[in-house]
N, CA, C and O atoms as a Maestro MAE file, in Angstrom:
{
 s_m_m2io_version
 :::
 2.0.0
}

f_m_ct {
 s_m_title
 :::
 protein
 m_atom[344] {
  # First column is atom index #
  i_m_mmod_type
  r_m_x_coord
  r_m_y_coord
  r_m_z_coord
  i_m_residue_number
  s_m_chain_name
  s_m_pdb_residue_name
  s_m_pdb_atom_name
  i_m_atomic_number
  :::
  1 25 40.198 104.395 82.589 1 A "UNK " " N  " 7
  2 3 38.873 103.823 82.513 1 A "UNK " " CA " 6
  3 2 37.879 104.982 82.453 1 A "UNK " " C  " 6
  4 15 37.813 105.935 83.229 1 A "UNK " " O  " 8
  5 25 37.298 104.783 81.638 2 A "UNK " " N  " 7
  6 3 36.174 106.156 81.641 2 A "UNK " " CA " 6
  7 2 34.943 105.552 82.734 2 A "UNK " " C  " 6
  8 15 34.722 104.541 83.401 2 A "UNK " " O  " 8
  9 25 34.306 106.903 82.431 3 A "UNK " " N  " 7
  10 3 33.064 106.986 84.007 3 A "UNK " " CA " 6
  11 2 31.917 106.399 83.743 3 A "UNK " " C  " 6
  12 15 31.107 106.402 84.670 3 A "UNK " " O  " 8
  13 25 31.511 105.747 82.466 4 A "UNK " " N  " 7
  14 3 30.531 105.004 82.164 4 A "UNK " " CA " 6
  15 2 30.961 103.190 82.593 4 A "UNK " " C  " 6
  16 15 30.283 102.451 83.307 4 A "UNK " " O  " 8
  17 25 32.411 102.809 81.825 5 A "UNK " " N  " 7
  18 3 33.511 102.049 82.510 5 A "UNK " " CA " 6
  19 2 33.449 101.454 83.934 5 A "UNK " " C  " 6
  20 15 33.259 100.298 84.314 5 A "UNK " " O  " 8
  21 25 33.692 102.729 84.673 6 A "UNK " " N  " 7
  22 3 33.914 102.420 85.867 6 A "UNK " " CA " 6
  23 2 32.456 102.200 86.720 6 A "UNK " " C  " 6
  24 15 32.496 101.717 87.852 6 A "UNK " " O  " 8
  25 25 31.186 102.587 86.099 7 A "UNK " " N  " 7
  26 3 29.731 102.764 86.538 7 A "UNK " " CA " 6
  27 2 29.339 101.530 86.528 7 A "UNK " " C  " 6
  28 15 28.927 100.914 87.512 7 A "UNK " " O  " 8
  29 25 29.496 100.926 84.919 8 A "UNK " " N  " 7
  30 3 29.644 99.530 84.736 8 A "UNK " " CA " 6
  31 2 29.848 98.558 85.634 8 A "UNK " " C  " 6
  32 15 29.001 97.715 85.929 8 A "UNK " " O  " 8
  33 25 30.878 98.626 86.063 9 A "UNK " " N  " 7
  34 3 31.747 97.842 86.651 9 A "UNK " " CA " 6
  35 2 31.632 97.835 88.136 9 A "UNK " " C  " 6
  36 15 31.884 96.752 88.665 9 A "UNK " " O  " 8
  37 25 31.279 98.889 88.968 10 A "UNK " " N  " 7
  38 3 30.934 98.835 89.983 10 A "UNK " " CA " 6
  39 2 29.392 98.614 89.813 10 A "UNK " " C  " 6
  40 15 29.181 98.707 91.022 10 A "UNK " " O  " 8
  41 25 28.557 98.470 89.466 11 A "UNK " " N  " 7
  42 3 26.881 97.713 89.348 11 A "UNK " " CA " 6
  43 2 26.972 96.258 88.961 11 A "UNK " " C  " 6
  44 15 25.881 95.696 89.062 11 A "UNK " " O  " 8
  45 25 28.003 95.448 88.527 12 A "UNK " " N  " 7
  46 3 28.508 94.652 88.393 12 A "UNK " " CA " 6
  47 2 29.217 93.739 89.961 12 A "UNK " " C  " 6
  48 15 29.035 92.602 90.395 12 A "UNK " " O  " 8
  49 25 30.009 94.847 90.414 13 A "UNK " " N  " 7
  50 3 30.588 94.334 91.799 13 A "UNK " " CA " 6
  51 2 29.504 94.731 92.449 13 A "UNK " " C  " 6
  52 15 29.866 94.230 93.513 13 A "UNK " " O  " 8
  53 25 28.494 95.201 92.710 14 A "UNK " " N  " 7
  54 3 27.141 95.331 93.775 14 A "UNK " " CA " 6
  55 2 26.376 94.113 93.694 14 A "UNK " " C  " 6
  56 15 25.791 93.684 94.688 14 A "UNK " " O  " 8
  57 25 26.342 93.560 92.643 15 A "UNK " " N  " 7
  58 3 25.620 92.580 92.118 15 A "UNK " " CA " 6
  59 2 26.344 90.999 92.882 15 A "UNK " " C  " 6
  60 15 25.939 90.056 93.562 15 A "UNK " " O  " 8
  61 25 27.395 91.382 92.370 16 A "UNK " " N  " 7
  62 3 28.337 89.887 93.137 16 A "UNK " " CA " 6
  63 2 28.287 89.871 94.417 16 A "UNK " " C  " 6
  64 15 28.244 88.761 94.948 16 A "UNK " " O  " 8
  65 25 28.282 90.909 95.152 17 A "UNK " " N  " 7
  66 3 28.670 91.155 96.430 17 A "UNK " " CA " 6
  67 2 27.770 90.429 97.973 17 A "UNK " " C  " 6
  68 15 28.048 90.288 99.164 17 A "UNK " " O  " 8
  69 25 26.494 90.094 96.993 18 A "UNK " " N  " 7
  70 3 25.904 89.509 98.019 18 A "UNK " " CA " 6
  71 2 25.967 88.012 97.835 18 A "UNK " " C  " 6
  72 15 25.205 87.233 98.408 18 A "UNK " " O  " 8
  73 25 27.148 87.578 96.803 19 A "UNK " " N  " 7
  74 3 27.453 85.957 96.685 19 A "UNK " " CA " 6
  75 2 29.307 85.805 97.694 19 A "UNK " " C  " 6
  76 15 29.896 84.769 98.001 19 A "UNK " " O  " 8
  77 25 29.660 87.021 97.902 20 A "UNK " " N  " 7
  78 3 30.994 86.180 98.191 20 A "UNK " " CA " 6
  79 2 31.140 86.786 99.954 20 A "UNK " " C  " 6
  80 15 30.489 87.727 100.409 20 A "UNK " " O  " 8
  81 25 31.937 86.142 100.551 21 A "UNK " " N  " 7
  82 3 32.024 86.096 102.124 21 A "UNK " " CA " 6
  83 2 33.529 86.726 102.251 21 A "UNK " " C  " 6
  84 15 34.659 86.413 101.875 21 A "UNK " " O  " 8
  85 25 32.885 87.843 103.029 22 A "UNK " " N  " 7
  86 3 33.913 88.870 103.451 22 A "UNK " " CA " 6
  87 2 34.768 87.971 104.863 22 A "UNK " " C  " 6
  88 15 33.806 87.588 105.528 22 A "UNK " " O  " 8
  89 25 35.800 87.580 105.447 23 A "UNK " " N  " 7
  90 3 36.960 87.574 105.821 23 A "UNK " " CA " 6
  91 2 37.818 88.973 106.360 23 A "UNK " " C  " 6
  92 15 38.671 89.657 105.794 23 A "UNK " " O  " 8
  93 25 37.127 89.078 107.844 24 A "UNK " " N  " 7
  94 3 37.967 90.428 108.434 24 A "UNK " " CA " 6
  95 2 39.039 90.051 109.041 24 A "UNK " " C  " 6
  96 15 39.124 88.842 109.261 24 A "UNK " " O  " 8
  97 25 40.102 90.889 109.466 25 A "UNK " " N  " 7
  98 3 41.450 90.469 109.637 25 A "UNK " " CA " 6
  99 2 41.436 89.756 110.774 25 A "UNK " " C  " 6
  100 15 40.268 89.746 111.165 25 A "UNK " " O  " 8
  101 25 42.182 89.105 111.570 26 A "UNK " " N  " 7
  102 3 42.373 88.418 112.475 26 A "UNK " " CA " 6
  103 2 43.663 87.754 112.555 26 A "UNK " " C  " 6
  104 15 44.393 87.685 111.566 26 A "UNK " " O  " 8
  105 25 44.088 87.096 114.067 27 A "UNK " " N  " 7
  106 3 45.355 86.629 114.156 27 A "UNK " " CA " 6
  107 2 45.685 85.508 112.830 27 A "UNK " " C  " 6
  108 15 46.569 85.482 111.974 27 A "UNK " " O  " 8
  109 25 44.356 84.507 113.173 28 A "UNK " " N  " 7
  110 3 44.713 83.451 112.657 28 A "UNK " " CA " 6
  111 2 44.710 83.838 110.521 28 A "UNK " " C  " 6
  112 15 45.040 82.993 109.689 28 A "UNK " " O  " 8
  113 25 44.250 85.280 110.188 29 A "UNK " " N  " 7
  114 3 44.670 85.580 108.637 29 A "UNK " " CA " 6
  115 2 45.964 86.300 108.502 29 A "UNK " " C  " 6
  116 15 46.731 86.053 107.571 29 A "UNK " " O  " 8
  117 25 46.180 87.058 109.286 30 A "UNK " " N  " 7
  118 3 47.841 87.760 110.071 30 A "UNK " " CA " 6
  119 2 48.605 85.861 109.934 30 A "UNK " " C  " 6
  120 15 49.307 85.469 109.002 30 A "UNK " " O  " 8
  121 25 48.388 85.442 110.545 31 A "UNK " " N  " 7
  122 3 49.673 84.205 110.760 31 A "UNK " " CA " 6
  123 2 49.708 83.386 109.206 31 A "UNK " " C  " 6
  124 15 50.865 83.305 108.795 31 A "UNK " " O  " 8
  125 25 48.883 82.891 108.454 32 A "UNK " " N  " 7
  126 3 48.619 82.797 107.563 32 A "UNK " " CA " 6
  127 2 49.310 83.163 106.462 32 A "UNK " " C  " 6
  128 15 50.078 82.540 105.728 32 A "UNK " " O  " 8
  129 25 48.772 84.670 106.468 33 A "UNK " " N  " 7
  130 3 49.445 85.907 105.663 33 A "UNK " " CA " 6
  131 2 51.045 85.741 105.523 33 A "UNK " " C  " 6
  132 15 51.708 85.805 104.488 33 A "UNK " " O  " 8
  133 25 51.459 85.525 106.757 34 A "UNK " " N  " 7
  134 3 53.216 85.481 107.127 34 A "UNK " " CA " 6
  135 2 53.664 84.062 106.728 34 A "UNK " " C  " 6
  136 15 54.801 84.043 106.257 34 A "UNK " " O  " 8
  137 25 52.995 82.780 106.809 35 A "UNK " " N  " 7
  138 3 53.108 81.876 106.443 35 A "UNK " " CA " 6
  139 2 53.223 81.793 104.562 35 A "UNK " " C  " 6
  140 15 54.234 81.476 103.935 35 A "UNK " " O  " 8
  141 25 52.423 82.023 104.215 36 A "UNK " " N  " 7
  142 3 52.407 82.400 102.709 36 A "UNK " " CA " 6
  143 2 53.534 83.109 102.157 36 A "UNK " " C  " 6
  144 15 54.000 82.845 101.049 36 A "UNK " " O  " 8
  145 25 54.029 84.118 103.017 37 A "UNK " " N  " 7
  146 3 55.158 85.331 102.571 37 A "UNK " " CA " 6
  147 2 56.535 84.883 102.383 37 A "UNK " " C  " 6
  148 15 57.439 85.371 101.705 37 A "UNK " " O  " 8
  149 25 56.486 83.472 103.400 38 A "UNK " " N  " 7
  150 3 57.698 82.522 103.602 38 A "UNK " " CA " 6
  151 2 57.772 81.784 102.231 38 A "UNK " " C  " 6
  152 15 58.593 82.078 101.361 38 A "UNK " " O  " 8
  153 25 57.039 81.010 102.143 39 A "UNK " " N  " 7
  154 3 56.781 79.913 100.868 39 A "UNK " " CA " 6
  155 2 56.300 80.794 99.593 39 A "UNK " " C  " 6
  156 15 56.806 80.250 98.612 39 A "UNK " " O  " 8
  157 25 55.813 81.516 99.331 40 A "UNK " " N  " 7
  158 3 55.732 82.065 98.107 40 A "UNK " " CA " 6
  159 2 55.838 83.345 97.558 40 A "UNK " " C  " 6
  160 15 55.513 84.261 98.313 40 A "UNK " " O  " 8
  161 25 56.228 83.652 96.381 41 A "UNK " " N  " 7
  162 3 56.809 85.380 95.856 41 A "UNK " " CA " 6
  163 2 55.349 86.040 95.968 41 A "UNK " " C  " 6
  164 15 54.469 86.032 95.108 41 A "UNK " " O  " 8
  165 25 55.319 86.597 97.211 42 A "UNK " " N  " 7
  166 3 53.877 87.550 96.850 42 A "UNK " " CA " 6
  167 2 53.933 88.387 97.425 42 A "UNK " " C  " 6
  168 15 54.465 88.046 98.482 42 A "UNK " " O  " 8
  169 25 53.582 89.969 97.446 43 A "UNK " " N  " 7
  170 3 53.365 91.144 97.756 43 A "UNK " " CA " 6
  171 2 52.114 90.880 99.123 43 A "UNK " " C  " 6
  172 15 51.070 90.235 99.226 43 A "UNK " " O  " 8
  173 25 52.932 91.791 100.026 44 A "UNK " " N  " 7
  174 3 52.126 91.384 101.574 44 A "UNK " " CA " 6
  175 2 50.315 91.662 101.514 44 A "UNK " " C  " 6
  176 15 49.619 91.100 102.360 44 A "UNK " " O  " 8
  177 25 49.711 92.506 100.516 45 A "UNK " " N  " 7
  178 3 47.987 92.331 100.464 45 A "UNK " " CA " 6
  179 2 47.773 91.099 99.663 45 A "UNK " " C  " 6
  180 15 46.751 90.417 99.744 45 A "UNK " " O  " 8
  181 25 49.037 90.776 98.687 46 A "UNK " " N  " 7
  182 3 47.820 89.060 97.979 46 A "UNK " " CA " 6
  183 2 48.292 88.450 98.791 46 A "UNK " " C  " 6
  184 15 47.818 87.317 98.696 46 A "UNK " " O  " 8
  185 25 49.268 88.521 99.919 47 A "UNK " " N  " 7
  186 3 49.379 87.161 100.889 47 A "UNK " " CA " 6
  187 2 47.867 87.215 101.976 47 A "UNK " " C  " 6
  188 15 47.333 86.246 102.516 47 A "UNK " " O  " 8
  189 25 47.554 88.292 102.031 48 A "UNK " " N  " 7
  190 3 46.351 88.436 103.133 48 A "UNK " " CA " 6
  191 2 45.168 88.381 102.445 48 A "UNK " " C  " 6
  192 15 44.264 88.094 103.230 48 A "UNK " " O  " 8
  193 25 44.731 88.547 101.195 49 A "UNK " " N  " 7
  194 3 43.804 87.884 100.121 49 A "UNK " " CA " 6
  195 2 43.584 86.840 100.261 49 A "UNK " " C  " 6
  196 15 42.520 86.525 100.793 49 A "UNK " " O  " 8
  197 25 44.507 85.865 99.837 50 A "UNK " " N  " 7
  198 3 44.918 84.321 99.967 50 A "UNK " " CA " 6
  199 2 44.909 83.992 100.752 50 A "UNK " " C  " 6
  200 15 44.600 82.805 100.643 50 A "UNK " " O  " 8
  201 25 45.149 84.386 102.265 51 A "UNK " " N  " 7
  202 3 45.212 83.861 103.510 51 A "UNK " " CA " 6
  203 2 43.799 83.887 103.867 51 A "UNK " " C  " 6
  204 15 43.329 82.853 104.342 51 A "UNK " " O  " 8
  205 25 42.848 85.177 103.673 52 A "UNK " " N  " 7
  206 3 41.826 85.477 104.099 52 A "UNK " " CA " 6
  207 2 40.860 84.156 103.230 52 A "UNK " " C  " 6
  208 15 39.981 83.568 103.859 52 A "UNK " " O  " 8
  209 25 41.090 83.874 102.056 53 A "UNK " " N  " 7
  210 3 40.688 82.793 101.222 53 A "UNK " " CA " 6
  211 2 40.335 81.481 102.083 53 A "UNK " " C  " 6
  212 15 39.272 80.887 102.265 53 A "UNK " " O  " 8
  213 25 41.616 81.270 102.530 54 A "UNK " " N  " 7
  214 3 42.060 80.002 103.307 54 A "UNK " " CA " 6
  215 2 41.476 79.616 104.267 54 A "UNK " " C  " 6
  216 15 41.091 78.477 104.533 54 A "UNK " " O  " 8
  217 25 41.361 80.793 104.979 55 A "UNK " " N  " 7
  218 3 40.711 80.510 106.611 55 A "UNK " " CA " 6
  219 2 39.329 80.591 105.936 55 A "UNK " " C  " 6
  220 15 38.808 79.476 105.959 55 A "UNK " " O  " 8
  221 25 38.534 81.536 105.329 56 A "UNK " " N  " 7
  222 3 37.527 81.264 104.768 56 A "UNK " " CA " 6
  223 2 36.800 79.571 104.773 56 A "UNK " " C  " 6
  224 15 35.787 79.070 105.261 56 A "UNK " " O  " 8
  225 25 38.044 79.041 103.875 57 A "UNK " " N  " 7
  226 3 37.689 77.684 103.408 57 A "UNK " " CA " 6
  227 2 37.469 76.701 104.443 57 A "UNK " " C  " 6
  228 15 36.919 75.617 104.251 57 A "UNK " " O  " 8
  229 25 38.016 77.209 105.788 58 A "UNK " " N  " 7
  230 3 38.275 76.632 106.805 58 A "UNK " " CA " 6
  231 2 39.467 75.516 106.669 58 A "UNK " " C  " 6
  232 15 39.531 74.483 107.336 58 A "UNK " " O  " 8
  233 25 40.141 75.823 105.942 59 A "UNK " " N  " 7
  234 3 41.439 74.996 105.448 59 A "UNK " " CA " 6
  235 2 41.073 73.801 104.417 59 A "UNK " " C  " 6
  236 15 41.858 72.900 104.123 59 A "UNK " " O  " 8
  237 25 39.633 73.947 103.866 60 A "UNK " " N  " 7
  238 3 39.372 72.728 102.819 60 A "UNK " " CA " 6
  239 2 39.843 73.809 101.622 60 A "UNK " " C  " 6
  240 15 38.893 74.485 101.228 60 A "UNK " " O  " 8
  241 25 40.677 74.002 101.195 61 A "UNK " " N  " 7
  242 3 40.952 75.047 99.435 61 A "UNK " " CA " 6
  243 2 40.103 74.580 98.984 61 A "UNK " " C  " 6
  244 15 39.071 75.213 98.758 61 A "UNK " " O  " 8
  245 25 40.236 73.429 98.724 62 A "UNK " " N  " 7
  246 3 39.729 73.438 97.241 62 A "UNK " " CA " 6
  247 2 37.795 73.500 97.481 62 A "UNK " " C  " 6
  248 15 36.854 73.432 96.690 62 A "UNK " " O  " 8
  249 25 37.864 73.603 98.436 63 A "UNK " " N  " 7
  250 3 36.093 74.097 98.642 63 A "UNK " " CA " 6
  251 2 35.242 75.513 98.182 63 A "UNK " " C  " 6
  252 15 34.027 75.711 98.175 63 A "UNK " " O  " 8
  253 25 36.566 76.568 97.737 64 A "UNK " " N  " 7
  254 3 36.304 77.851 97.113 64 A "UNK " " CA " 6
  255 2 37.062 77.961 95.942 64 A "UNK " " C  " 6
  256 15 38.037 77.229 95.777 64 A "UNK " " O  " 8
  257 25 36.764 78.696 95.208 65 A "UNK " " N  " 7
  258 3 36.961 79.085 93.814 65 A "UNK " " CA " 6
  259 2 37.599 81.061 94.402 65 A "UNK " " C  " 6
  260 15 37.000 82.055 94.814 65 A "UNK " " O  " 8
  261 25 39.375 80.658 94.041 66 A "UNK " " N  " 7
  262 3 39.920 82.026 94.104 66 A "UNK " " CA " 6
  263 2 40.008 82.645 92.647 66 A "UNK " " C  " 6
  264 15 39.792 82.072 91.580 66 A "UNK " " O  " 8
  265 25 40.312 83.717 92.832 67 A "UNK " " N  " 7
  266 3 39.609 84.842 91.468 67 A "UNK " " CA " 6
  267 2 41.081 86.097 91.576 67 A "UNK " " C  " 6
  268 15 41.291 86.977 92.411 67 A "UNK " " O  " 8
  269 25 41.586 85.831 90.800 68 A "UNK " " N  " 7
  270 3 42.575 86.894 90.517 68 A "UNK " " CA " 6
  271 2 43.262 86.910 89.340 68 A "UNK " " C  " 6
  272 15 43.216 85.858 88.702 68 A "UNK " " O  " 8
  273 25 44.066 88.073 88.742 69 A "UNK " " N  " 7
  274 3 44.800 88.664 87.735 69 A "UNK " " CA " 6
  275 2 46.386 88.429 88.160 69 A "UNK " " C  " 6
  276 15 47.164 88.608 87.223 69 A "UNK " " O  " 8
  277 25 46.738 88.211 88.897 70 A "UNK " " N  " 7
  278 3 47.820 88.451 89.166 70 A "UNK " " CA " 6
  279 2 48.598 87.037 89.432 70 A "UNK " " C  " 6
  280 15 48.304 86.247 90.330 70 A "UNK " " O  " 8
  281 25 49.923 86.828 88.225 71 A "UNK " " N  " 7
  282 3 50.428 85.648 88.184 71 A "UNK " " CA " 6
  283 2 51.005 84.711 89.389 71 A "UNK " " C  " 6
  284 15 50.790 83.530 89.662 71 A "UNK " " O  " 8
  285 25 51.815 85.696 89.993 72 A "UNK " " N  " 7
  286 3 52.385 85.074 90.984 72 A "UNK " " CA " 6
  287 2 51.233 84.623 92.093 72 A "UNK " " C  " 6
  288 15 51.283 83.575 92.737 72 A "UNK " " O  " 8
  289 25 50.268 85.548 92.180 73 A "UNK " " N  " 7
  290 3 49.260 85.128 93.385 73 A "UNK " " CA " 6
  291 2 48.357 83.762 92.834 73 A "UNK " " C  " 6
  292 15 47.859 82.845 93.487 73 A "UNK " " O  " 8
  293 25 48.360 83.917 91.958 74 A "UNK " " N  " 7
  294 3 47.196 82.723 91.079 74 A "UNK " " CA " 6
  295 2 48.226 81.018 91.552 74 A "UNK " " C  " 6
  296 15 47.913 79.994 92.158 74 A "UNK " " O  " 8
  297 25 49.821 81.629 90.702 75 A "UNK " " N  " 7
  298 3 50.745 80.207 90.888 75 A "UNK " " CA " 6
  299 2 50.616 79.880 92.755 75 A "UNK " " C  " 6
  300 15 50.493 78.747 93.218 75 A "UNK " " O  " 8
  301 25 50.648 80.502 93.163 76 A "UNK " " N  " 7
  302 3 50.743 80.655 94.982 76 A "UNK " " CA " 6
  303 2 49.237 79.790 95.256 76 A "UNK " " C  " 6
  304 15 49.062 78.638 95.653 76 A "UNK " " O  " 8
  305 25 48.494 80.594 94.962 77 A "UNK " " N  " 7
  306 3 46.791 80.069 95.034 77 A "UNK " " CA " 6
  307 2 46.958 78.517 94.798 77 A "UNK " " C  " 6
  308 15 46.521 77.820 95.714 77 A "UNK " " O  " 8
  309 25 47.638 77.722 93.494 78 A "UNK " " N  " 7
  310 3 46.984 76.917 92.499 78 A "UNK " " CA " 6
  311 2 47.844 75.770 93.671 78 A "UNK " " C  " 6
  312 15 47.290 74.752 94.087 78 A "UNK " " O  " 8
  313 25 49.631 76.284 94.173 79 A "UNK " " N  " 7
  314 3 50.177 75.447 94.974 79 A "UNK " " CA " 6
  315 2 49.177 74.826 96.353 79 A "UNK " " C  " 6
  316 15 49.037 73.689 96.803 79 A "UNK " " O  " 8
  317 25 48.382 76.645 96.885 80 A "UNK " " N  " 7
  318 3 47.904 76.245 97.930 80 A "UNK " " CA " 6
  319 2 46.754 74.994 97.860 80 A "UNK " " C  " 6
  320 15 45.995 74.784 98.806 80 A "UNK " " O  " 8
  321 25 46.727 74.086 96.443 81 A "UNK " " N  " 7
  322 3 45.195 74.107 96.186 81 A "UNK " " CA " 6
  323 2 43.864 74.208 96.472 81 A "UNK " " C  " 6
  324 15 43.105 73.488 97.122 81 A "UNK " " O  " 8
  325 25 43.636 75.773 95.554 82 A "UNK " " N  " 7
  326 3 42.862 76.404 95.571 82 A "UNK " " CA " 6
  327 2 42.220 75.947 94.033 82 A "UNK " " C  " 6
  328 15 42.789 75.042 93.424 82 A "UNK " " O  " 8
  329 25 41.076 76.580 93.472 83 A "UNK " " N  " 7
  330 3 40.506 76.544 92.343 83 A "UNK " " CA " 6
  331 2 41.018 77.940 91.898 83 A "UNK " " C  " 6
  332 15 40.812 78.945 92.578 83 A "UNK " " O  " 8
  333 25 41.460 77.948 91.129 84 A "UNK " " N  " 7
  334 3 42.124 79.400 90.530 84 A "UNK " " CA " 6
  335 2 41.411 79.736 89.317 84 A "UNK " " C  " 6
  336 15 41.653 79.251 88.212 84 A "UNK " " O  " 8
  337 25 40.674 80.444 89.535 85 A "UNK " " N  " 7
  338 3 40.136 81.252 88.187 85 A "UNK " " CA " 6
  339 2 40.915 82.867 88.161 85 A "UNK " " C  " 6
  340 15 40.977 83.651 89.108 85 A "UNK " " O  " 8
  341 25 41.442 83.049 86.826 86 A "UNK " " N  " 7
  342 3 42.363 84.078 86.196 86 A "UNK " " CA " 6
  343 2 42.170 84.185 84.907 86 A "UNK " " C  " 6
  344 15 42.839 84.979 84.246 86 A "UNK " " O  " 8
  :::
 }
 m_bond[343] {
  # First column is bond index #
  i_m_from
  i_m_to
  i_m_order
  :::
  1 1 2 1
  2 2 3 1
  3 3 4 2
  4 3 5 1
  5 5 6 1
  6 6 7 1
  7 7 8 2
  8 7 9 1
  9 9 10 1
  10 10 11 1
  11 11 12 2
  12 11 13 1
  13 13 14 1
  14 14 15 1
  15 15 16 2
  16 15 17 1
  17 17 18 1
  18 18 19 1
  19 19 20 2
  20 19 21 1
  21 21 22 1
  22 22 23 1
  23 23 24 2
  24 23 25 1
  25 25 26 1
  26 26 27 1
  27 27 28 2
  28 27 29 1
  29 29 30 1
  30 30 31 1
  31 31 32 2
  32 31 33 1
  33 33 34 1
  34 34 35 1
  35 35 36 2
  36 35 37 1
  37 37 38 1
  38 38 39 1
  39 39 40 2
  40 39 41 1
  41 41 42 1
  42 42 43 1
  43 43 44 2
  44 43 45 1
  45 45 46 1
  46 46 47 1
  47 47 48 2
  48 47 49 1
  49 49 50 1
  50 50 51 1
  51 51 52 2
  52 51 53 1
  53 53 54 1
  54 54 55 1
  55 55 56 2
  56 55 57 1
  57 57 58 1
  58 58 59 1
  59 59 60 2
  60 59 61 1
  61 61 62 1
  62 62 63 1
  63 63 64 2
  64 63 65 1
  65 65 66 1
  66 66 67 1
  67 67 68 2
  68 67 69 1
  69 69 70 1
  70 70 71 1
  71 71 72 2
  72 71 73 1
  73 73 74 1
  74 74 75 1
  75 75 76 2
  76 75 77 1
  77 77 78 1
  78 78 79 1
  79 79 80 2
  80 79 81 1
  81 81 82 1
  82 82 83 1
  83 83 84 2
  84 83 85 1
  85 85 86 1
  86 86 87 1
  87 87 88 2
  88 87 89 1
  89 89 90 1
  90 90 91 1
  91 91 92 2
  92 91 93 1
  93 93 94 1
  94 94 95 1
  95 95 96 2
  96 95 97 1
  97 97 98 1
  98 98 99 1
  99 99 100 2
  100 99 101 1
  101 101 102 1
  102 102 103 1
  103 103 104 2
  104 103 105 1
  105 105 106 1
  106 106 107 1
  107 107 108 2
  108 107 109 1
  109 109 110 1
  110 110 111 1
  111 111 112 2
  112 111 113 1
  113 113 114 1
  114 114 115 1
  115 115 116 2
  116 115 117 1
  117 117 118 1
  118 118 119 1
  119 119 120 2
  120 119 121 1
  121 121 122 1
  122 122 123 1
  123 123 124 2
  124 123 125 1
  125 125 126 1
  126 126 127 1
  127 127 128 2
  128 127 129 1
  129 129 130 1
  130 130 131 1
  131 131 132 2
  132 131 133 1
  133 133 134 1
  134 134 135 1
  135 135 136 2
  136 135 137 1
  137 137 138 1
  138 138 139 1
  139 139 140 2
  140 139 141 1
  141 141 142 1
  142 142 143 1
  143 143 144 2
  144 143 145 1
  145 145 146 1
  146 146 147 1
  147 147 148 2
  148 147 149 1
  149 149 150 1
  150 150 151 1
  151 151 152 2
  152 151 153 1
  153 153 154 1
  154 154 155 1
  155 155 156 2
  156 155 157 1
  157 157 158 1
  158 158 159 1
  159 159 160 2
  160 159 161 1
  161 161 162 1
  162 162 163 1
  163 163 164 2
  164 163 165 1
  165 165 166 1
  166 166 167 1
  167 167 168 2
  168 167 169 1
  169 169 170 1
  170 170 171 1
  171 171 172 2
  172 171 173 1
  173 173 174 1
  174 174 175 1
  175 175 176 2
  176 175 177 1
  177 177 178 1
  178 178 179 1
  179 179 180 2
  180 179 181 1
  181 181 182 1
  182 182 183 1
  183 183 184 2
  184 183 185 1
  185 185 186 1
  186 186 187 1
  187 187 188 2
  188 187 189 1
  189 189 190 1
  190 190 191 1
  191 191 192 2
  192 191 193 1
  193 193 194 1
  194 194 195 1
  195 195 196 2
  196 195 197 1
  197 197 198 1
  198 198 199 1
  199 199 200 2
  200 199 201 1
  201 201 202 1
  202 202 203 1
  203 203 204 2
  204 203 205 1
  205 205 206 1
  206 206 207 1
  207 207 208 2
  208 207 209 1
  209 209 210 1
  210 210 211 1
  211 211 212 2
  212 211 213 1
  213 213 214 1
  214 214 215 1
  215 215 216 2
  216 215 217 1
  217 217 218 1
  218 218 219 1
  219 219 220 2
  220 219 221 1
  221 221 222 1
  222 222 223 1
  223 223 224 2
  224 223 225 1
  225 225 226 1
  226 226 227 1
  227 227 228 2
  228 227 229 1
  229 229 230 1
  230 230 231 1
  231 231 232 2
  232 231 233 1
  233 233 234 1
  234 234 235 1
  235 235 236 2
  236 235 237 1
  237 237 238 1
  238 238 239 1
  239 239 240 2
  240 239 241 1
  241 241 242 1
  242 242 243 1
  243 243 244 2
  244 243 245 1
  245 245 246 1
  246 246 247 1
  247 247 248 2
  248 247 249 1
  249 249 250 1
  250 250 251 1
  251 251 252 2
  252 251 253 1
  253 253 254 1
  254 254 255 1
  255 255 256 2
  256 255 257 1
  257 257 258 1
  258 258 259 1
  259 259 260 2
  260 259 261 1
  261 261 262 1
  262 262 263 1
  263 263 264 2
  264 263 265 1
  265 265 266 1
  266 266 267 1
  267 267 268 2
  268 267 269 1
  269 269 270 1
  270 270 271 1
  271 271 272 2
  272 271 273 1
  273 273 274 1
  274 274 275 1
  275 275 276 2
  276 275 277 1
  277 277 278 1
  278 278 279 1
  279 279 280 2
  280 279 281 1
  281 281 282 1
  282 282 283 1
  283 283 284 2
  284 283 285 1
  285 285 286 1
  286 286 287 1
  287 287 288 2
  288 287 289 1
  289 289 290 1
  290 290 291 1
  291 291 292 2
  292 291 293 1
  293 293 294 1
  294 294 295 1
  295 295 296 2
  296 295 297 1
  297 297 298 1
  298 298 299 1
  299 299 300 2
  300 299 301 1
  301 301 302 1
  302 302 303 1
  303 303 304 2
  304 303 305 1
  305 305 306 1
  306 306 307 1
  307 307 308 2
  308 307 309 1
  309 309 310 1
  310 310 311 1
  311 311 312 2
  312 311 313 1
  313 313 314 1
  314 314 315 1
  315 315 316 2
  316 315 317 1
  317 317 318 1
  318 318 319 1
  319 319 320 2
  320 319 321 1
  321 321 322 1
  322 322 323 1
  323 323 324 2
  324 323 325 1
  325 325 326 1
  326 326 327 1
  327 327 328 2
  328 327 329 1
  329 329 330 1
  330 330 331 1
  331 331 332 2
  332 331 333 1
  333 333 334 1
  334 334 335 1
  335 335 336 2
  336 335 337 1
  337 337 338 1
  338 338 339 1
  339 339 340 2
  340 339 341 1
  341 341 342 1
  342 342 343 1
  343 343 344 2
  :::
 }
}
């Protein structure tokens, strides 16, 4: 990615940043996280993404719109129903 690219793109994520709700770790995104790891193929940070999602939602999914590239986390997301934008 070049440095104009990456300038882009982070003035872009500054911009979003005051629309989406940060989710710091905790037991109940830890238990979550491990719960997810059981039931679906995902690498242990998109299980804590997704988990952090969840508790977010306060367990309503489909009350947030999840946002990722990555197949297996999106299919995982779409089971949990979530709104999956990819």
């Amino acid at each position: 990615m070049s440095s104009a690219a990456f300038g882009s793109a982070l003035t872009r994520a500054r911009r979003f940043s005051f629309s989406w709700a940060e989710v710091a770790p905790s037991t109940d995104v830890r238990e979550q996280a491990i719960r997810l790891l059981r039931v679906h193929r995902l690498r242990a940070a998109d299980a804590v993404h997704l988990a952090a999602t969840i508790i977010a939602s306060d367990f309503q999914a489909s009350s947030l719109v999840f946002v990722t590239l990555d197949k297996n986390q999106a299919a995982a997301a779409d089971k949990e129903e979530l709104q999956v934008v990819s």
